[in-house]
C-alpha positions in Angstrom: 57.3 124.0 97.2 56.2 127.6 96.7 58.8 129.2 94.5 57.0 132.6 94.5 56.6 132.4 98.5 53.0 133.0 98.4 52.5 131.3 101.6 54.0 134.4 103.3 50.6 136.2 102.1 48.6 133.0 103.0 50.3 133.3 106.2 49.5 136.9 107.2 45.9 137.2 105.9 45.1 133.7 108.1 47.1 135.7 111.0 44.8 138.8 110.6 41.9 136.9 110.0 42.2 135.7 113.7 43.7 138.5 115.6 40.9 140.6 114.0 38.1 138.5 115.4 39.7 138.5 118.5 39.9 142.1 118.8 36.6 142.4 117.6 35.3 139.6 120.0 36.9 142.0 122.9 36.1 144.5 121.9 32.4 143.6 121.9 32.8 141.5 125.4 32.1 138.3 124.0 33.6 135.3 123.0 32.8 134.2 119.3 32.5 130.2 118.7 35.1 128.4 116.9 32.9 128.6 113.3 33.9 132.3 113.7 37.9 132.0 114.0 37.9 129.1 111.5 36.2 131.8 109.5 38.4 134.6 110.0 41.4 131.9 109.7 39.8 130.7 106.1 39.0 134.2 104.3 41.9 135.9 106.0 44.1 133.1 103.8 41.9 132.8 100.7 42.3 136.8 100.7 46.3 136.4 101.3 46.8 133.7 98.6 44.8 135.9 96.1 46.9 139.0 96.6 50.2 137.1 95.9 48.7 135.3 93.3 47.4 138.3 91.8 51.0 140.4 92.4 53.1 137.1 90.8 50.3 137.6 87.8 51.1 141.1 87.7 55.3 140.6 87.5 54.8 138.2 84.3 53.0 140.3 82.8 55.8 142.8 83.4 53.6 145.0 85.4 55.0 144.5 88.9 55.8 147.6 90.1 52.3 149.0 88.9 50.6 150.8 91.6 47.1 150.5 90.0 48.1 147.2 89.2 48.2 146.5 93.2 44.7 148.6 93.6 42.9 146.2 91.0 44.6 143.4 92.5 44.0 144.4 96.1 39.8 145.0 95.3 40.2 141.3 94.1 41.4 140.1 97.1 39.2 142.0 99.1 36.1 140.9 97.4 37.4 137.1 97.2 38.2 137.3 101.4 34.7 138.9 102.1 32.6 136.6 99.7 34.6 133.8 101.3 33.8 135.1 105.2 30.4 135.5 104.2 29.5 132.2 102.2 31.1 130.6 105.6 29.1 132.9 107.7 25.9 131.9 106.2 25.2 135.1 104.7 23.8 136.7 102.1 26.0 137.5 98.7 24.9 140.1 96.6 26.6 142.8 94.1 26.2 145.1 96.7 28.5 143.1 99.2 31.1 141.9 96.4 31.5 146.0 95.7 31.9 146.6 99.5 34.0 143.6 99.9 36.3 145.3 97.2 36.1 148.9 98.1 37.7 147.6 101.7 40.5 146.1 99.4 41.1 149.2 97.7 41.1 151.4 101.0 43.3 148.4 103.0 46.0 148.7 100.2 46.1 152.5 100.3 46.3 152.7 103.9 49.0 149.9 103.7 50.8 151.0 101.1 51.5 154.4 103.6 52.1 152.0 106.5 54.7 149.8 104.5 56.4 153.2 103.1 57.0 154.6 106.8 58.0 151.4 108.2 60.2 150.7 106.1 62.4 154.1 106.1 62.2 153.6 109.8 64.1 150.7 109.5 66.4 151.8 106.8 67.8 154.4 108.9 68.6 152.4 111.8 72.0 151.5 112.5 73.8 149.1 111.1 74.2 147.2 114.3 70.9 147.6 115.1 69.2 146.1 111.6 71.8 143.5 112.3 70.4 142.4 115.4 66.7 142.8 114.0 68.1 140.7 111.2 69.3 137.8 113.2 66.2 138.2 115.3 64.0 137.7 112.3 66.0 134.6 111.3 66.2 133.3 114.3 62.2 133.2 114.4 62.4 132.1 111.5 63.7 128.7 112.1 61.9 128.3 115.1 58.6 128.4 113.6 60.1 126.1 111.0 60.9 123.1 113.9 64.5 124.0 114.9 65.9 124.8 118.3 69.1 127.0 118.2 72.2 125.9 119.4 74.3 129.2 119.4 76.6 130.7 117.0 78.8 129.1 115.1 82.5 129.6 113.9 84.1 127.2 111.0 88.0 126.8 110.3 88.8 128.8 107.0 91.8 127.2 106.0 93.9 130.3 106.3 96.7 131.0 108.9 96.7 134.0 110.5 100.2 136.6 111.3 100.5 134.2 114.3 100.0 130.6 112.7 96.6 130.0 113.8 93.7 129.1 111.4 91.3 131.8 111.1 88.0 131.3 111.8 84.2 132.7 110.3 82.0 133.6 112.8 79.0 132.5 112.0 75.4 134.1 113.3 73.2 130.6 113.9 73.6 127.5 114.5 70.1 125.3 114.5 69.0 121.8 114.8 65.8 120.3 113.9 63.7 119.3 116.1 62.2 115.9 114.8 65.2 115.0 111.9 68.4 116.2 114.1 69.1 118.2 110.6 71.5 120.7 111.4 71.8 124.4 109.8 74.2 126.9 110.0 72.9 130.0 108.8 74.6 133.8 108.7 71.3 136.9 108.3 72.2 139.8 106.4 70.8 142.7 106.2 70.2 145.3 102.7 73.7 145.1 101.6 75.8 143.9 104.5 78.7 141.6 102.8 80.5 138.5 104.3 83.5 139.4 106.5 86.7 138.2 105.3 86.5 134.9 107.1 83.4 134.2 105.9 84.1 134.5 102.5 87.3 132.1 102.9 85.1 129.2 104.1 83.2 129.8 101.5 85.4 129.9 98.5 86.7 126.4 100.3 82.7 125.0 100.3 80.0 127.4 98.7 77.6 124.7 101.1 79.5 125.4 104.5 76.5 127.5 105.3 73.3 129.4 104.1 72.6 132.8 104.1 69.3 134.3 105.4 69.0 138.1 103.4 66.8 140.5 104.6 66.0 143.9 104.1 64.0 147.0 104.7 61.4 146.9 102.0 60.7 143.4 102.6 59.6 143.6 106.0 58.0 147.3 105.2 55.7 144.7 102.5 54.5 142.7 105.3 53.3 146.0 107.3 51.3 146.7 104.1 50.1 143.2 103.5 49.1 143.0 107.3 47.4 146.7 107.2 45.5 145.5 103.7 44.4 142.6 105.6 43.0 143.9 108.5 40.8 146.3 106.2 39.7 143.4 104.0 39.1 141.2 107.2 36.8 143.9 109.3 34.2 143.4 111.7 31.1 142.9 110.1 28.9 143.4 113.5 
């Protein structure tokens, strides 16, 4: 289990790692071997999983929303991913490239940091309908990378007659099934401070486990954008 859900920064710096050397592997007109992706792949993690561990270092010590806090942390990470790319590259590792390696860190998590900032309010000021569709979009991508097929929307009796004598019913946004297990979720996305409808909140006063609930928000997403921006700069060509 990762409590902290470091593996989201793990995730992203491995991500960049790669679509970095590719770019750079195009942009040169030649195709690196595999050494070089598993590379990128490697320090693009090891530079992830450093960041996160650094920023969950950071909140216990009650300094989470330090900026210089993330600068320090960030010249970490960068110096940890490039010593990394380098020891597997066969290279030379020197003060000089530990500094370099760090100053990339500190430049990645300035220019992400302005990245994350203007995503993020571009996304805040969307519609409602619209970050609701991006949010069951997101979820929905979600579970797929996680195994699961999806199966449609979902609606669940509430236990409440309507005017005419019906039951009402919660609509619910996903419906998913696993593909190895058969494990079936039903999961409603949210998005910033969208509530449950009536409905919903009748099923779940009835059974708090009738479904899950997948939150997102703005600022989260806008934190990726930096993470990814922060990566690419620690993660750089070195031709």
């Amino acid at each position: 289990m990762d409590p902290d859900g470091n593996w989201v920064n793990v995730a992203i710096g491995a991500l960049v790692g790669l679509v970095v050397q590719g770019a750079s592997d195009i942009y040169n007109g030649e195709l690196s071997g595999w050494k070089s992706y598993g590379t990128a792949i490697v320090a693009g993690g090891v530079a992830g999983a450093t960041f996160g561990a650094g920023t969950v270092a950071l909140g216990a010590a009650g300094a989470g929303e330090s900026v210089a806090g993330g600068y320090v942390v960030a010249a970490v990470a960068g110096a940890t991913g490039g010593t990394t790319a380098r020891v597997l590259n066969g290279e030379d590792v020197t003060a000089g490239t530990v500094a370099v390696d760090a100053t990339f860190g500190v430049l990645g998590q300035a220019a992400g940091r302005a990245v994350g900032q203007a995503v993020t309010g571009k996304i805040n000021n969307l519609s409602n309908n619209a970050k609701g569709k991006l949010g069951e979009a997101m979820t929905s991508a979600k579970y797929r990378l996680m195994g699961y097929k999806e199966l449609g929307k979902k609606q669940i009796r509430t236990g409440v007659r309507t005017p005419t004598g019906r039951i009402a019913k919660a609509h619910i946004d996903h419906e998913f099934e696993h593909f190895l297990t058969g494990r079936k979720s039903i999961v409603e996305s949210k998005f910033n401070t969208s509530g449950y409808t009536k409905n919903q909140a009748a099923v779940l006063r009835n059974d708090p486990n009738a479904f899950s609930t997948q939150k997102w928000n703005g600022e989260q997403i806008g934190g990726w954008a930096t993470d990814t921006t922060r990566n690419a700069f620690i993660y750089r060509s070195k031709e």
